[in-house]
TORSEDO-143238 format. One record per atom (N, C-alpha, C): residue number from 1; atom name; y, x negated, z. Coordinates in nm, 2 decimals. Each point is the difference from the previous one (the first is absolute). Example, Ala and Ser with C-alpha at 12.3 -4.5 7.8 and 13.67 -1.06 7.14 Angstrom:
REM TORSEDO-143238
<rec><nr>1</nr><atom>N</atom><y>-0.57</y><x>-1.32</x><z>0.78</z></rec>
<rec><nr>1</nr><atom>CA</atom><y>0.12</y><x>0.09</x><z>0.00</z></rec>
<rec><nr>1</nr><atom>C</atom><y>0.12</y><x>-0.09</x><z>0.00</z></rec>
<rec><nr>2</nr><atom>N</atom><y>0.11</y><x>0.04</x><z>-0.07</z></rec>
<rec><nr>2</nr><atom>CA</atom><y>0.11</y><x>-0.09</x><z>0.00</z></rec>
<rec><nr>2</nr><atom>C</atom><y>0.11</y><x>0.08</x><z>0.08</z></rec>
***
This chain:
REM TORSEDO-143238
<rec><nr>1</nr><atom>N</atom><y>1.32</y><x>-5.39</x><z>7.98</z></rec>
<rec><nr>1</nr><atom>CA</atom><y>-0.01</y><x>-0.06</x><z>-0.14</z></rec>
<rec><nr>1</nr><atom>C</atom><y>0.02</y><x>0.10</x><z>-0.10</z></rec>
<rec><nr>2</nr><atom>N</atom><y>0.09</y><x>0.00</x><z>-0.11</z></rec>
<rec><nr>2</nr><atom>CA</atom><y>0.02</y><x>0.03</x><z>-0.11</z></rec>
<rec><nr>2</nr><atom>C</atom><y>-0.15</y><x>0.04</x><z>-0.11</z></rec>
<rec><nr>3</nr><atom>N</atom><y>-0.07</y><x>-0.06</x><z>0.03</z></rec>
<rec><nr>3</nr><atom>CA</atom><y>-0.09</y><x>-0.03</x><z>-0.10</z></rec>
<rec><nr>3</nr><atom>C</atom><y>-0.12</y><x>-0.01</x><z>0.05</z></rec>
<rec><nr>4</nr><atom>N</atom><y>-0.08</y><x>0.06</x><z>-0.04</z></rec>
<rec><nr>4</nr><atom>CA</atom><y>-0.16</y><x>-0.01</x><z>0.11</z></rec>
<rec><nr>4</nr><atom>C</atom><y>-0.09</y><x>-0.11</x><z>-0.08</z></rec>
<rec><nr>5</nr><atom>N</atom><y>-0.01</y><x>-0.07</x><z>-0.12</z></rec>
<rec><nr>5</nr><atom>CA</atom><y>-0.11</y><x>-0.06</x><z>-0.04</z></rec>
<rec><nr>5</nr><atom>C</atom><y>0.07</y><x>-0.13</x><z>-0.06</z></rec>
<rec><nr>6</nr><atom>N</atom><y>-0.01</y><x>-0.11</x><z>0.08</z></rec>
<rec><nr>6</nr><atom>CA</atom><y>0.03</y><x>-0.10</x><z>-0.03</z></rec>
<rec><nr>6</nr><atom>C</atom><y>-0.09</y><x>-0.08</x><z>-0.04</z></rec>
<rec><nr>7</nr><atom>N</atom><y>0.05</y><x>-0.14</x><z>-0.13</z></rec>
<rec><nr>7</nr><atom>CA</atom><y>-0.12</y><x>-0.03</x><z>-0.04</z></rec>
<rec><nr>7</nr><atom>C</atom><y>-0.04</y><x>-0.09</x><z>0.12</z></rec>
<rec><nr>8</nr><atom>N</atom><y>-0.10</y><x>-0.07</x><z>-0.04</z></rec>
<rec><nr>8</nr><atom>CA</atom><y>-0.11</y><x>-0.11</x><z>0.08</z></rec>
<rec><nr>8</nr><atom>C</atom><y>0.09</y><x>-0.13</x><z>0.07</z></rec>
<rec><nr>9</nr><atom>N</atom><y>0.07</y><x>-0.05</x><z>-0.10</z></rec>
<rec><nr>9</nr><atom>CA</atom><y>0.08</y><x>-0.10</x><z>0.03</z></rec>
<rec><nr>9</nr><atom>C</atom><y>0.16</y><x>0.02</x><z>0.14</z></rec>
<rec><nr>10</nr><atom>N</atom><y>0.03</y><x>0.10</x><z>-0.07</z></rec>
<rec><nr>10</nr><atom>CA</atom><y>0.14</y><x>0.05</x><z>0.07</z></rec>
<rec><nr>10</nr><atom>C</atom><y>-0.06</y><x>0.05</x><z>0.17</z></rec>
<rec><nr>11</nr><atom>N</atom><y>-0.08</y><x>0.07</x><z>-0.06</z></rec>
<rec><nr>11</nr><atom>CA</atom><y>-0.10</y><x>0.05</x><z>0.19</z></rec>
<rec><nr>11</nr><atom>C</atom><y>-0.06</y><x>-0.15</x><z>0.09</z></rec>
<rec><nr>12</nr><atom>N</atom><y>-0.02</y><x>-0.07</x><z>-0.09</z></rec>
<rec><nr>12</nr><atom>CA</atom><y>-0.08</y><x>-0.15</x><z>0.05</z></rec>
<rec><nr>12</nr><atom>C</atom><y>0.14</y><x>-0.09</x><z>0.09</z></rec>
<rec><nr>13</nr><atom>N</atom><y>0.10</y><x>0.00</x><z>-0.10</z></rec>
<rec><nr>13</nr><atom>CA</atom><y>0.12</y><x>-0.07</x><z>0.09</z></rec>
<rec><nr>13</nr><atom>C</atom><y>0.01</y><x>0.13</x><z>0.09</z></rec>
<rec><nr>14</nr><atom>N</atom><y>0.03</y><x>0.10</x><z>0.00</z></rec>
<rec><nr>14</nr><atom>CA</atom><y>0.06</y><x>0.10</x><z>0.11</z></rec>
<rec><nr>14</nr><atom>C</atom><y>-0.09</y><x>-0.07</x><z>0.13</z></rec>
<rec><nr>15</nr><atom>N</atom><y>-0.14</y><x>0.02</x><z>-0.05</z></rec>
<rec><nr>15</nr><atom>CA</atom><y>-0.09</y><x>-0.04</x><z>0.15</z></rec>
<rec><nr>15</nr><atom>C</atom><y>0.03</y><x>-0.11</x><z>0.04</z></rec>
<rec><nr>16</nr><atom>N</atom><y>0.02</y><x>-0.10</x><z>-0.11</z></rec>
<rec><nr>16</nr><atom>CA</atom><y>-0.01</y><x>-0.16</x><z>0.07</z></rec>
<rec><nr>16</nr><atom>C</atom><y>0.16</y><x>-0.02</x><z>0.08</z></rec>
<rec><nr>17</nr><atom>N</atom><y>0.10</y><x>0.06</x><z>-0.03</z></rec>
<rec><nr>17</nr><atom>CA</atom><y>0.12</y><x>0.01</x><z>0.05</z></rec>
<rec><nr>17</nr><atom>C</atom><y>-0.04</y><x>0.06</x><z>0.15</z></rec>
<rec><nr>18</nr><atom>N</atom><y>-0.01</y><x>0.11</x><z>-0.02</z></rec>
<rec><nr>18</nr><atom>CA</atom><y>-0.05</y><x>0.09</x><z>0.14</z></rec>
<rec><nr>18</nr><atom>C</atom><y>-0.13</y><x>-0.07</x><z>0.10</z></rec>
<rec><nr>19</nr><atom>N</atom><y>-0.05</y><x>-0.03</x><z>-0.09</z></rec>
<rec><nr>19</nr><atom>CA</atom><y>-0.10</y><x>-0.15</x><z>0.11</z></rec>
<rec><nr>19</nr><atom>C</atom><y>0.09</y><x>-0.07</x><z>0.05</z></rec>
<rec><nr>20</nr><atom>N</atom><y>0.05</y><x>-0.05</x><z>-0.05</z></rec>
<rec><nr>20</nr><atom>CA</atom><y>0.10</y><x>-0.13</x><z>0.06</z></rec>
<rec><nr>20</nr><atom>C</atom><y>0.10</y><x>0.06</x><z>0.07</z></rec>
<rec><nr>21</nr><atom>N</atom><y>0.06</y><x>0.10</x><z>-0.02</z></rec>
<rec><nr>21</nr><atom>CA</atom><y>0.13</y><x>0.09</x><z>0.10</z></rec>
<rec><nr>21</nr><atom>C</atom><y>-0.10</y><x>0.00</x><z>0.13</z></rec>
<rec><nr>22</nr><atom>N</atom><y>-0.15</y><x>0.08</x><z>0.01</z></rec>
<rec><nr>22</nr><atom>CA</atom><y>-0.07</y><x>0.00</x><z>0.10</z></rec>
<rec><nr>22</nr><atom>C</atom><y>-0.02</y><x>-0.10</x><z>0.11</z></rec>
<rec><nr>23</nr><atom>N</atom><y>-0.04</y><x>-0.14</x><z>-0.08</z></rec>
<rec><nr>23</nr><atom>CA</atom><y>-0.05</y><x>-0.12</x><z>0.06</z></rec>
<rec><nr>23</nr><atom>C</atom><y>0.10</y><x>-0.02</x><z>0.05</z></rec>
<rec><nr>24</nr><atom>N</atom><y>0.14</y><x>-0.03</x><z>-0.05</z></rec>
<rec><nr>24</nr><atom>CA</atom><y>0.13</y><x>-0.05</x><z>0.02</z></rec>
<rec><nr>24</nr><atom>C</atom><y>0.03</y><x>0.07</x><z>0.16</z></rec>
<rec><nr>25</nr><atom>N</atom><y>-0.02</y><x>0.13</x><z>0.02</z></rec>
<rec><nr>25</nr><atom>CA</atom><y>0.02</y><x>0.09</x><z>0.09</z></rec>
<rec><nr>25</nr><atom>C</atom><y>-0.07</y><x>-0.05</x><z>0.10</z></rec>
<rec><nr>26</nr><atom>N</atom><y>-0.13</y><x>-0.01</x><z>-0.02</z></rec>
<rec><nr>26</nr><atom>CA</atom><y>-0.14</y><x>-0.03</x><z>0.11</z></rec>
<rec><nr>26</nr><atom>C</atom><y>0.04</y><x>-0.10</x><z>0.08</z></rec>
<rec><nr>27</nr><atom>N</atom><y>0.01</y><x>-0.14</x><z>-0.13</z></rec>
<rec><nr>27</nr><atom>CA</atom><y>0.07</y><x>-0.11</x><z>0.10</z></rec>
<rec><nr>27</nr><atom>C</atom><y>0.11</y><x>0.00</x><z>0.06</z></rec>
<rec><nr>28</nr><atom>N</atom><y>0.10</y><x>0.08</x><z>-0.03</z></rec>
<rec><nr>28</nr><atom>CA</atom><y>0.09</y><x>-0.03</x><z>0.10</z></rec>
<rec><nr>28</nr><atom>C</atom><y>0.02</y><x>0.08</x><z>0.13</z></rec>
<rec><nr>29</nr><atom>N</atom><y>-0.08</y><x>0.14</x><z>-0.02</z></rec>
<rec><nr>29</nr><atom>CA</atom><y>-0.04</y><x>0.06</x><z>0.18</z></rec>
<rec><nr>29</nr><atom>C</atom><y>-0.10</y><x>-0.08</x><z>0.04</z></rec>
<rec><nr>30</nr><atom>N</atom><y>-0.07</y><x>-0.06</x><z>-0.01</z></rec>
<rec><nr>30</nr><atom>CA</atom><y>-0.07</y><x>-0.09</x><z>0.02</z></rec>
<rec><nr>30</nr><atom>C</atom><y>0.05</y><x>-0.11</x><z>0.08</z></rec>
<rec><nr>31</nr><atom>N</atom><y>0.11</y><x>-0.05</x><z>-0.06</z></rec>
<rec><nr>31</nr><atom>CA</atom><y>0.11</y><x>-0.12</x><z>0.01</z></rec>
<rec><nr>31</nr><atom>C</atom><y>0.01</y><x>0.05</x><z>0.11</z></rec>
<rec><nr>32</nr><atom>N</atom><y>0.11</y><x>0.12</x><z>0.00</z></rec>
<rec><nr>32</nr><atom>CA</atom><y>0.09</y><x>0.05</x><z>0.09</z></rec>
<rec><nr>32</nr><atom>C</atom><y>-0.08</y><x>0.07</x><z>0.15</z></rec>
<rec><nr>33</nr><atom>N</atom><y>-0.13</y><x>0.02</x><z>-0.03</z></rec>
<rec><nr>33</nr><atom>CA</atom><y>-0.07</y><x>0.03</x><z>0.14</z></rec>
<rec><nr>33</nr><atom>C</atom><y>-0.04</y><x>-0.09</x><z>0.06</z></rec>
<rec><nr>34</nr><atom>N</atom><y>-0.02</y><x>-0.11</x><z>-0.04</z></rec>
<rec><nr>34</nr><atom>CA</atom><y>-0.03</y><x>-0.13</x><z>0.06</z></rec>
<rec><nr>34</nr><atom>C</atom><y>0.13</y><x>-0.07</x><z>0.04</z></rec>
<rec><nr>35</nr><atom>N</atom><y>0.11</y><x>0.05</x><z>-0.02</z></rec>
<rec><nr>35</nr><atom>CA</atom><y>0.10</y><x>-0.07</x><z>0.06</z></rec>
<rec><nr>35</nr><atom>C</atom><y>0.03</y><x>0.12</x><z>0.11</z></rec>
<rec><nr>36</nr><atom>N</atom><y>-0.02</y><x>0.12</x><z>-0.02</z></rec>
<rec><nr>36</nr><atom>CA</atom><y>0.03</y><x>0.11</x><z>0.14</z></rec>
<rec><nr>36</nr><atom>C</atom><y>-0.14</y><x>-0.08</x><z>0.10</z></rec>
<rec><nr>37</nr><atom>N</atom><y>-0.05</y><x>-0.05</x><z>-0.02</z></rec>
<rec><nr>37</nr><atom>CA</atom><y>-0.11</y><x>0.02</x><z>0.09</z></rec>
<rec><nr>37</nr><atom>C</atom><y>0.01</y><x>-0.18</x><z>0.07</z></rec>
<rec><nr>38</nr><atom>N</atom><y>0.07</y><x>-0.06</x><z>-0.08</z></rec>
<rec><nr>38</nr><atom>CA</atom><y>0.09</y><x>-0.13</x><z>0.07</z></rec>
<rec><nr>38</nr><atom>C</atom><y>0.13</y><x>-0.01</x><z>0.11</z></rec>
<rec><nr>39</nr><atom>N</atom><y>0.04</y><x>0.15</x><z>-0.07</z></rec>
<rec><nr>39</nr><atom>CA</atom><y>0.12</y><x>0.01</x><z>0.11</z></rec>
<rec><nr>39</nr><atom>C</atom><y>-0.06</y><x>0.05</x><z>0.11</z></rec>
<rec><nr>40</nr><atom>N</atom><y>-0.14</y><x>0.06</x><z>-0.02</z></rec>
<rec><nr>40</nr><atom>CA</atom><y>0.00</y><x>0.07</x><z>0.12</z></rec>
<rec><nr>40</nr><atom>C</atom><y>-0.04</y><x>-0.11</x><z>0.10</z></rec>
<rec><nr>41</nr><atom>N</atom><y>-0.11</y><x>-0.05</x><z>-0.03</z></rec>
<rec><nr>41</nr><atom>CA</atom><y>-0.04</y><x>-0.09</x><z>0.05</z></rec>
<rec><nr>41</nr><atom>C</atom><y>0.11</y><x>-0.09</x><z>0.10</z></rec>
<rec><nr>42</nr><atom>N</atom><y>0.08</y><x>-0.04</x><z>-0.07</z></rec>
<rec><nr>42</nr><atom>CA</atom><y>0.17</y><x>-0.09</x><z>0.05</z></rec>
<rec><nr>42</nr><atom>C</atom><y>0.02</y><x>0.07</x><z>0.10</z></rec>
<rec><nr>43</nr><atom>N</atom><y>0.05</y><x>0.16</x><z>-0.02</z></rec>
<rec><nr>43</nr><atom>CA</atom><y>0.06</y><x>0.05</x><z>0.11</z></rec>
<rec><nr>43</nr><atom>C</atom><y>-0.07</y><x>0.04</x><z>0.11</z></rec>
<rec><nr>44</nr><atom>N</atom><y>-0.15</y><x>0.01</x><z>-0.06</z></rec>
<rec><nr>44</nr><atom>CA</atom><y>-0.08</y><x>0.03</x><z>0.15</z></rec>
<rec><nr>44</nr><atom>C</atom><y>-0.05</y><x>-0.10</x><z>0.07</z></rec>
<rec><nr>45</nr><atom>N</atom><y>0.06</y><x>-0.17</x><z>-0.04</z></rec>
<rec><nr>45</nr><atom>CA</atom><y>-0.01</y><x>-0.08</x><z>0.11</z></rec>
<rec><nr>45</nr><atom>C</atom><y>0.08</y><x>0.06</x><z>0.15</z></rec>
***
């Protein structure tokens, strides 16, 4: 970052952006381990 002291508002979206990039993330390994763990299942019939 350019700039070390950002006001209240501008830092408030940065987090609420970066929460949501997070969550967005969480759910979809989430997603995507429950579908590895369906294939597995398939193939170890």
């Amino acid at each position: 970052m350019t700039y070390v002291h950002a006001n209240s508002k501008e830092s408030s979206q940065v987090q609420a952006r970066n929460a949501r990039v997070f969550y967005n993330t969480f759910i979809h390994v989430s997603h995507y381990k429950d579908h590895l763990c369906k294939l597995n299942l398939m193939s170890s019939w």
